[in-house]
N, C-alpha and C positions, 0 to 999 in steps of 0.2 A: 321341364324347366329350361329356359333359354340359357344357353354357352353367353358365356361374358366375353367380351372382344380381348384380344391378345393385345390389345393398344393400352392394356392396363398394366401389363405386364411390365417390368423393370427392360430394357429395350437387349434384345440376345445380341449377340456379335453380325450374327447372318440379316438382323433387323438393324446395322450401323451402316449397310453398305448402300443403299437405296434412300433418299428422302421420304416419307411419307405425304402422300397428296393430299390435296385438301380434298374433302368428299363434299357431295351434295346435303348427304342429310346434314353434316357441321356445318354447311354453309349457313343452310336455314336455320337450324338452331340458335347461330352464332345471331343471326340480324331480328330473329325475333328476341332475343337476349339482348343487342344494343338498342331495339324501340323501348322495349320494355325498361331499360335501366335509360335512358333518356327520358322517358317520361317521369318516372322516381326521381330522377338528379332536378328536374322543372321544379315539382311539387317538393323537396324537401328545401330546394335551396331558394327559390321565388317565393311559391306559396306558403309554406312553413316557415321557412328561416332557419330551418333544423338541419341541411345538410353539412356542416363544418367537418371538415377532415374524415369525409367518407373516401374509400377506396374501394370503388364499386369494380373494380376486373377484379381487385383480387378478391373481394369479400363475393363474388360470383364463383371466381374459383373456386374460395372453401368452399361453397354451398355444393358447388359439382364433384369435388372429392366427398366431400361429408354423404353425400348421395348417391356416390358413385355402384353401389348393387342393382339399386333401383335404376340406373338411369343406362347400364348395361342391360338389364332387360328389357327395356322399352325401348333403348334407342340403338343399340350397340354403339354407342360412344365409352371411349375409354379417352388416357389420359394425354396422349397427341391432341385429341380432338378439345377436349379441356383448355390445351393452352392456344390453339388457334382462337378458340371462343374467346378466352382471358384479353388475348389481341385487340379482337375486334372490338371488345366491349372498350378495351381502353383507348382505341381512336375516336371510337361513335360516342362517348360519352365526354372525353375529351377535348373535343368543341365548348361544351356549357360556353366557359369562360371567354371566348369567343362571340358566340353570340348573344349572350346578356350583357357583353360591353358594348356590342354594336348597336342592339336595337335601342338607344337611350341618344345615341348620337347624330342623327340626323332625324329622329324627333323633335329633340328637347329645344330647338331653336323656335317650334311652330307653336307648339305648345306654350312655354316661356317668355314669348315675343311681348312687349308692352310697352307702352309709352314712354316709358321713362328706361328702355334699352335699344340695341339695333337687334336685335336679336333676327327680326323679320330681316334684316337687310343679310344677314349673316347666313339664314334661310335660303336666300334670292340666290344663293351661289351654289347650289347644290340643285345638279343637273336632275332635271323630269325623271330620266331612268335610274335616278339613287333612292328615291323613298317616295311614298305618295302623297300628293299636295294636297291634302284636304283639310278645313280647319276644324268640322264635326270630325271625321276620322281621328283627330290627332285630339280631339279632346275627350271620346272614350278610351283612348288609347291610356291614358294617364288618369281618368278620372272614371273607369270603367263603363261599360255599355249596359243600358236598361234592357234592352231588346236585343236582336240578330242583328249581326254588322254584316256589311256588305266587303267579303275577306279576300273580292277576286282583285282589286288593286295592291292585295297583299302576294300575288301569286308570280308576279311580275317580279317584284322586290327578290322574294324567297330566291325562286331561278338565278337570277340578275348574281347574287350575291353567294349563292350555291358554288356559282361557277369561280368567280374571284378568289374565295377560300380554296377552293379546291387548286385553283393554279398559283397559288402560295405553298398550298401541302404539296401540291408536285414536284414544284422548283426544289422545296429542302429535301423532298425526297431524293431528286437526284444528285445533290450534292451529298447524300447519306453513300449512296452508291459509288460514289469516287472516292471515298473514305474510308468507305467499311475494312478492306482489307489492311490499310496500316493501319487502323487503330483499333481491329481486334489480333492481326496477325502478327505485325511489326510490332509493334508500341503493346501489345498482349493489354491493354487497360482490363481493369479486373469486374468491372459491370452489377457490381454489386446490388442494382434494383431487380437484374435479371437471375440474379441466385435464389432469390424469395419463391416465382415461381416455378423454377427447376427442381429447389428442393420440395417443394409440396405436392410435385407431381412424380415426384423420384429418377429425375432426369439429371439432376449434380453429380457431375463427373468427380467423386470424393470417395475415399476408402470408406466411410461412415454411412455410403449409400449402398454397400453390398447387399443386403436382404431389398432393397429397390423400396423401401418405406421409410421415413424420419417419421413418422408416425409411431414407431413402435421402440425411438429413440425417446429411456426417460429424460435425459436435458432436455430431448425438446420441450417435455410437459412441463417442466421445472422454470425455463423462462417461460411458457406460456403462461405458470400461473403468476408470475412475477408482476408483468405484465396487464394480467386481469384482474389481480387484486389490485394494482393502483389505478386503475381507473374505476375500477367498483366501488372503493374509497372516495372518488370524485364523483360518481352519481349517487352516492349516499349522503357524501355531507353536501351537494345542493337540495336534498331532499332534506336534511338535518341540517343546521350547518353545525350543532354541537357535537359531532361526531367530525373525529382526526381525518386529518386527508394531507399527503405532503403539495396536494392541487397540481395543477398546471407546472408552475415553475415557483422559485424561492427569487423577491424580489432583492438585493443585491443593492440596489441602489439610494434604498431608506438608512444605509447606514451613514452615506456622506451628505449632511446636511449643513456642514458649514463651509463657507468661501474657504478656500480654494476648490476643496475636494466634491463641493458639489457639481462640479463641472463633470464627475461620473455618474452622477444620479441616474441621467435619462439613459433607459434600454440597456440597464444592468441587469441583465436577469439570469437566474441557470435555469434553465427549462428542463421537466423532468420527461422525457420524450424516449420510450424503451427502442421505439423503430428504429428514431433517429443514431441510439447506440448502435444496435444491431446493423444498423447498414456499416457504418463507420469501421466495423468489424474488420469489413474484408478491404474499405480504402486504405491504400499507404500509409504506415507513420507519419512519412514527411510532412504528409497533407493536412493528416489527423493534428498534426503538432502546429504545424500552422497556425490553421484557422483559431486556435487558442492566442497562440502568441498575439497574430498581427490584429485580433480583437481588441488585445490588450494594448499594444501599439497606437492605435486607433484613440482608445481611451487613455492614453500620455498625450497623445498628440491635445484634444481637449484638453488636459487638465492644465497644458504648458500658456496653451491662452489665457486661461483661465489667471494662472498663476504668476502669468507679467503680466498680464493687465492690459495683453491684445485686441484691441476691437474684435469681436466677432462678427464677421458680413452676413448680413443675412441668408440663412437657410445653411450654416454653418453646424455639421462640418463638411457638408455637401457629399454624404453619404454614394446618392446617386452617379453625381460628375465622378466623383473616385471612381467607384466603378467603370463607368465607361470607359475613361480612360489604362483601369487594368483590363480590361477587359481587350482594349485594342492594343496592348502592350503584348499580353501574351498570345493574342495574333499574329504578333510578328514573329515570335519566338518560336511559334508553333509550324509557320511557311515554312521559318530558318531550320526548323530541325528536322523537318519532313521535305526538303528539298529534293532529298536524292528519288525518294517517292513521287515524289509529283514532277521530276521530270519525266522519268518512265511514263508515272502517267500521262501527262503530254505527249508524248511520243505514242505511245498505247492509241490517244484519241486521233491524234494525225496520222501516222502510219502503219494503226492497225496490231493486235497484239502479238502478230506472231513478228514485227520487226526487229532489228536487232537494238537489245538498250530501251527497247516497251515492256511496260509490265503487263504480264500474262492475263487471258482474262479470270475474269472474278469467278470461280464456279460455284459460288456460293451469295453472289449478286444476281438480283431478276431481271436485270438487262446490261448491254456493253456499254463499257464505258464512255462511247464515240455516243451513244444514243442520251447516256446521262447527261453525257456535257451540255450536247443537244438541247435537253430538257431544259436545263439549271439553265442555260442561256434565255432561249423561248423564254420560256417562265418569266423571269428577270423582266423581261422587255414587257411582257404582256402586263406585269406587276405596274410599272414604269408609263407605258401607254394609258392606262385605265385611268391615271390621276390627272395625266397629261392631256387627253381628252375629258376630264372636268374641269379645265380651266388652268390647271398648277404650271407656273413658267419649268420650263421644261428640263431644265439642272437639277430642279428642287426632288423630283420621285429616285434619280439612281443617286442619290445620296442619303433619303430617306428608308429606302428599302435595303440600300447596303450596309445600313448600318442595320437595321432587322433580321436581314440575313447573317452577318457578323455575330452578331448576339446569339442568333438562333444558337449558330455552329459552336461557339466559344462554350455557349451552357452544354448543348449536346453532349461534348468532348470533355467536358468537369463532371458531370453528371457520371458518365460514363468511367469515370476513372474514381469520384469521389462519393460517390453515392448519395447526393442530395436528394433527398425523400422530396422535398416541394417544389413547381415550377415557379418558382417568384423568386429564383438566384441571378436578377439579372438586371440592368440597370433601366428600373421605368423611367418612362418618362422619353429618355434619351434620344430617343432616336430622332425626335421632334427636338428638344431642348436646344442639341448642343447646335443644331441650326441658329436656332434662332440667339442663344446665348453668345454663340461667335463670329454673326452677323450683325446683332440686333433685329429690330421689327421694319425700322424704316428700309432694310435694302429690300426686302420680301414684302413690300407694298409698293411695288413700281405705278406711278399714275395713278395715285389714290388705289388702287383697283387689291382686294382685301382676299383675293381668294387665295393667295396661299397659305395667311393666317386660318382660315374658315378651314380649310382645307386637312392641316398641318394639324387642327386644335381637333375637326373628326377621325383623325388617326388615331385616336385614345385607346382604340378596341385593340389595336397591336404594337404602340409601342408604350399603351399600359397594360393591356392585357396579355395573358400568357399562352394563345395560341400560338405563335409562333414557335413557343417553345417546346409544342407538342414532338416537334422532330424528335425531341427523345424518345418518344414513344415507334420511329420507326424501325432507327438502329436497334432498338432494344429488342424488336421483333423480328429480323433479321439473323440476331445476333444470339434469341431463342430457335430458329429455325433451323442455323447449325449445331448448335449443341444437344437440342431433341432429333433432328434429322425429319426436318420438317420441310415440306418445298418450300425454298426460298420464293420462285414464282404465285406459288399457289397463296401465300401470306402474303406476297403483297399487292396481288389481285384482291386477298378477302381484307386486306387494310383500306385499300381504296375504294372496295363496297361500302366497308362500312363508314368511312368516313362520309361518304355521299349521301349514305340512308340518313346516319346521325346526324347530319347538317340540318336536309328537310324536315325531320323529325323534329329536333332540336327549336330551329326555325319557326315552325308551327306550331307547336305546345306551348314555345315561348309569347309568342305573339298571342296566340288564343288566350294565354292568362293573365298577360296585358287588357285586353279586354276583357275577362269577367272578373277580377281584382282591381282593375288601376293601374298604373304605374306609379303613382304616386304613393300606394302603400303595398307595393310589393319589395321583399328583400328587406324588410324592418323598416319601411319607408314608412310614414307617417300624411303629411301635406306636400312636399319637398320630394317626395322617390326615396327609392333606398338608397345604397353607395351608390352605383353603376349607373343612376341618374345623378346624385351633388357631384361627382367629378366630372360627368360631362358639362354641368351648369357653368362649374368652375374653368373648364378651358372654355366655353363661349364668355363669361364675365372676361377674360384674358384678352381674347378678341375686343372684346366690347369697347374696355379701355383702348385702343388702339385706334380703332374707329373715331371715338372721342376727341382725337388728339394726343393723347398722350403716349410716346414711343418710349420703348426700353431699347438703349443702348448697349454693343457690345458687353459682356457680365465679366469685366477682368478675373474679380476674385475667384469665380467658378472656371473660369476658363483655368486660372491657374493651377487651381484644384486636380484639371481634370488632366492637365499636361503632365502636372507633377506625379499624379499615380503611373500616368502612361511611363515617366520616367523610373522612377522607381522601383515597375515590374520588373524593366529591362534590366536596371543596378541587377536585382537577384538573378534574374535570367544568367546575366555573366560572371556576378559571384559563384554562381551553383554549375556554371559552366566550365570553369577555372578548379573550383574547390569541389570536388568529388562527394565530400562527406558534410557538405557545407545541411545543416537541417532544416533546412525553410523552403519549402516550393513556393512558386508565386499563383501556384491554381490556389493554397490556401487564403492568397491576400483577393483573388480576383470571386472567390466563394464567401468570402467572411464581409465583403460590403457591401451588398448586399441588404442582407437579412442575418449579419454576422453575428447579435443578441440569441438569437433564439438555435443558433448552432452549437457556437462555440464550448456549449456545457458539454451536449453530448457528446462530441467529437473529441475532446478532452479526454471523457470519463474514457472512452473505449480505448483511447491513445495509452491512459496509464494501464488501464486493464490488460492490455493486449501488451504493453512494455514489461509486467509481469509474467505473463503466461510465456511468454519467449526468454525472456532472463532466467527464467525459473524451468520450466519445460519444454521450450525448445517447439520446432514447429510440429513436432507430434502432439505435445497437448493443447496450439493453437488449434489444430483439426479438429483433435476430439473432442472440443467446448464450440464447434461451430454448430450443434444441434442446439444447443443454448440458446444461444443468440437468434438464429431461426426463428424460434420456439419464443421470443420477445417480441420479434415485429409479427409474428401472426398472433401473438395476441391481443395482441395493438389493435391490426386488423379485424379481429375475432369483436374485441369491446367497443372499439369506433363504428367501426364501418357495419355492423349487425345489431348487437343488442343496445348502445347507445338512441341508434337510430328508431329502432323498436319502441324503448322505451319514451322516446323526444314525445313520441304520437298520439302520447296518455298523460303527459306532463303539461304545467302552465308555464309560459313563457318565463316568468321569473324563475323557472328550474332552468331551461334551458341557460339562461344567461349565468347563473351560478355556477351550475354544471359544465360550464363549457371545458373541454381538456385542450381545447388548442389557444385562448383566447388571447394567446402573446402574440397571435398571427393578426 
């Protein structure tokens, strides 16, 4: 019988002192596990419509612990190699959302085009080398191909577009790297996404992980089953529905139905979400108390219009604009506080780390600082030229992108400290908007000439979509590397593999099932496309009107929306600056507008839970209820992300939509 590798072992003191490299055979394993969960994420989420709230690195993971005898004798992989795989699967698969926003956006003009729009003129602006000009191409594109398509004008595209993403993930990658050390060393943020898979590999630095297994911790089975019976309740009564289920979430907002108080109705909900507690576990109180409060905040502010009888402006309460503007609030906050840091660092990048007053190098980063800045700049410019060479007046991309890159980092760093389970904590839309909101349309159509609108409105894929906001995904892997003692180097070579493979892959699978499905009924699409094509419809109709004549003017209300949050953050920033024990962070106001409906239950529930277990037991029975809580999001994981998905593949569409357990998203 084959010896099991020692990498399964709980890691000895003589195994802390060395990193562990990334090996050949984990390599391979690792990129035929992200083709493979690429092509699954295509087919559940395009072609099915079944992929909702899968967690394919970790529901990989389980599969690789759950397997782990068998897969010691075939492979000699143990549990390092595990979480490198987990990595990669979560870069490579972590595109999706990326490239299914894309491909819809410098289509849907060709396709869409008709007399009675510009859509074709809108078309005319997008350069030879962004997508291929064919008007049969583009009509199996969306209405599916009878025969073999000719896929090599697609080959061009894929490259083209390979490389662009890629020098977006590189740029936030080296801003990760000028970071990483004050905000895991200094500032200690608590990384609460990155405890899930440490604890199930037995890497959690925790008295509770001595025997080196949460596995054979009863709490953990105890929230796992917590966990699996509520969502088994949820795929029973879509399969019933006269069998109990507390469902998804308790709507909240049916109770106020008369003037005044129906100005709470919309997106009262407490979502019943075990992950979402379980992460919330290990964020801050502050934070935790928060995102309650300032939900609620949120919902005074509504009720107060409601209630004098304020005009409400359209698209009120401008959810979005808030955001933005917390969001570059506690940017500022965040320079200000990390000053003394990022002079060293400055210094580190110009005179090198061994100067006097630079900070030392990173030994736990995969290149120097002077090289990251390097990058993040490149990057930047190369970001900047690409749109600039399509035609965009030349101000308009390093203000588009810095506010993408702003965003990136501002979620990164909340993430990182508050555990938000979803990449959608960040203000869509924006990064486009508030151009145009606090310009208008007429100054960004200089000489009739409409490309920055055309331009501005195919940004969709990144300042609607959540790639950008994959950067968490690389601090987070970094940030596993030290705490497993894993090469820092070696992860982020096999991050950059795989995000390169999972592109083309991604890419291709995507595009191929545009053409033997349609676009037009892929994604629960019907005539019209699923989402990912009516939002792109909806920023060219945007255009369209503009073309027409018809311009939108500076957006006061919104602008002022978006000043006043930015103001706001700072009030708390300085009240919480002044007053030590003041209990309100402003990461909880810049997390809660968002998507602050479908949080604020959870984050609550653990805030009280967790304000017991400490009043009452103090932080030794915080410890010992951490296998609990664990033992909640992997079964979250366990029911979503595996046997949900299982079962979606033998069910009729009408279970699926009953069944759904996220469908507040």
């Amino acid at each position: 019988m084959a010896q099991r590798s020692n990498e399964m072992e709980v890691p000895s003191a003589a195994e802390e002192v060395a990193p562990r490299g990334l090996r050949l055979r984990t390599l391979v394993v690792a990129l035929i596990v992200v083709v493979a969960s690429v092509r699954l994420s295509v087919y559940q989420n395009m072609e099915q419509s079944a992929g909702g709230g899968v967690d394919y690195a970790l529901a990989v993971l389980l599969v690789l612990v759950l397997l782990e005898p068998v897969l010691g004798r075939l492979f000699s992989l143990g549990r390092r190699s595990y979480l490198y795989i987990y990595i990669a699967t979560l870069v490579g698969v972590g595109v999706y959302d990326g490239v299914s926003r894309f491909l819809p956006v410098y289509t849907a003009a060709q396709y869409f085009g008709a007399p009675d729009n510009n859509y074709d003129q809108i078309a005319d602006t997008y350069p030879s080398w962004f997508i291929p000009k064919d008007p049969d191409l583009m009509r199996q594109f969306y209405e599916g191909a009878s025969g073999p398509v000719n896929m090599m004008p697609w080959v061009q595209t894929i490259g083209v577009w390979t490389v662009f993403f890629v020098v977006l993930w590189g740029t936030l990658l080296c801003i990760c790297v000028l970071l990483r050390r004050h905000w895991v060393e200094d500032e200690r943020l608590a990384f609460p996404l990155v405890q899930v898979p440490l604890y199930i590999t037995g890497f959690a630095r925790t008295s509770q992980q001595s025997d080196g297994s949460i596995w054979r911790q009863p709490l953990m089975w105890a929230g796992f089953v917590v966990a699996a019976i509520h969502f088994a309740s949820i795929m029973a009564h879509g399969a019933n529905p006269s069998l109990p289920t507390l469902g998804p979430g308790y709507n909240l907002g049916e109770f106020f139905t008369e003037h005044p108080l129906n100005a709470l109705s919309s997106y009262f909900l407490f979502v019943h979400n075990p992950q979402l507690v379980g992460l919330a576990y290990f964020a801050p109180q502050d934070v935790c108390f928060s995102m309650f409060f300032f939900f609620f905040l949120i919902k005074l502010m509504m009720l107060f219009y409601r209630a004098t009888g304020l005009e409400e402006p359209s698209g009120f309460p401008f959810f979005w604009e808030m955001a933005a503007g917390a969001f570059v609030g506690i940017a500022i906050y965040y320079a200000w506080s990390g000053r003394e840091y990022l002079r060293k660092l400055w210094r580190s990048i110009v005179a090198g780390p061994g100067a006097e007053g630079a900070a030392a190098r990173d030994p736990n980063a995969p290149i120097s600082y002077r090289l990251a800045a390097i990058g993040a700049v490149t990057g930047f410019l190369l970001l900047c030229a690409w749109y600039i060479a399509a035609g965009m007046s030349w101000w308009i991309p390093p203000i588009f992108f810095g506010l993408i890159v702003l965003f990136a980092t501002i979620f990164t760093r909340g993430r990182a400290e508050a555990g938000i389970g979803s990449l959608a904590s960040f203000p869509f839309w924006q990064a486009s908007r508030q151009i145009k909101s606090f310009l208008g349309t007429e100054r960004l159509t200089p000489d009739g000439n409409y490309t920055n609108l055309s331009m501005l409105a195919s940004l969709i894929f990144l300042h609607f979509g959540l790639f950008p906001e994959t950067m968490t995904y690389q601090i987070e892997g970094l940030k596993i590397s030290e705490d497993a003692r894993l090469s820092p180097k070696g992860m982020t070579g096999l991050m950059s593999v795989a995000l390169v493979l999972g592109m083309l892959a991604m890419m291709w699978f995507a595009v191929n099932a545009f053409y033997e499905w349609g676009g037009n009924t892929l994604s629960r699409g019907i005539t019209e496309g699923g989402y990912h094509v009516r939002i792109t419809v909806t920023e060219l109709a945007a255009v369209d009107t503009v073309i027409n004549g018809t311009h939108s003017p500076p957006d006061r209300a919104r602008n002022a929306f978006t000043i006043g949050a930015l103001l706001f953050t700072l009030l708390i920033v300085v009240i919480r600056i002044n007053w030590l024990r003041f209990p309100l962070h402003p990461l909880g106001l810049v997390m809660t507008l968002p998507y602050g409906y479908a949080y604020w239950g959870p984050f609550f529930a653990a805030w009280l839970v967790k304000w017991g277990i400490l009043k009452f037991g103090g932080i030794r029975l915080y410890s010992a209820l951490i296998p609990f809580f664990i033992g909640m999001i992997v079964g979250q994981i366990f029911s979503l992300s595996i046997v949900w998905q299982v079962v979606a593949l033998f069910m009729p569409e009408q279970w699926r939509t009953l069944a759904d357990p996220l469908s507040y998203f």
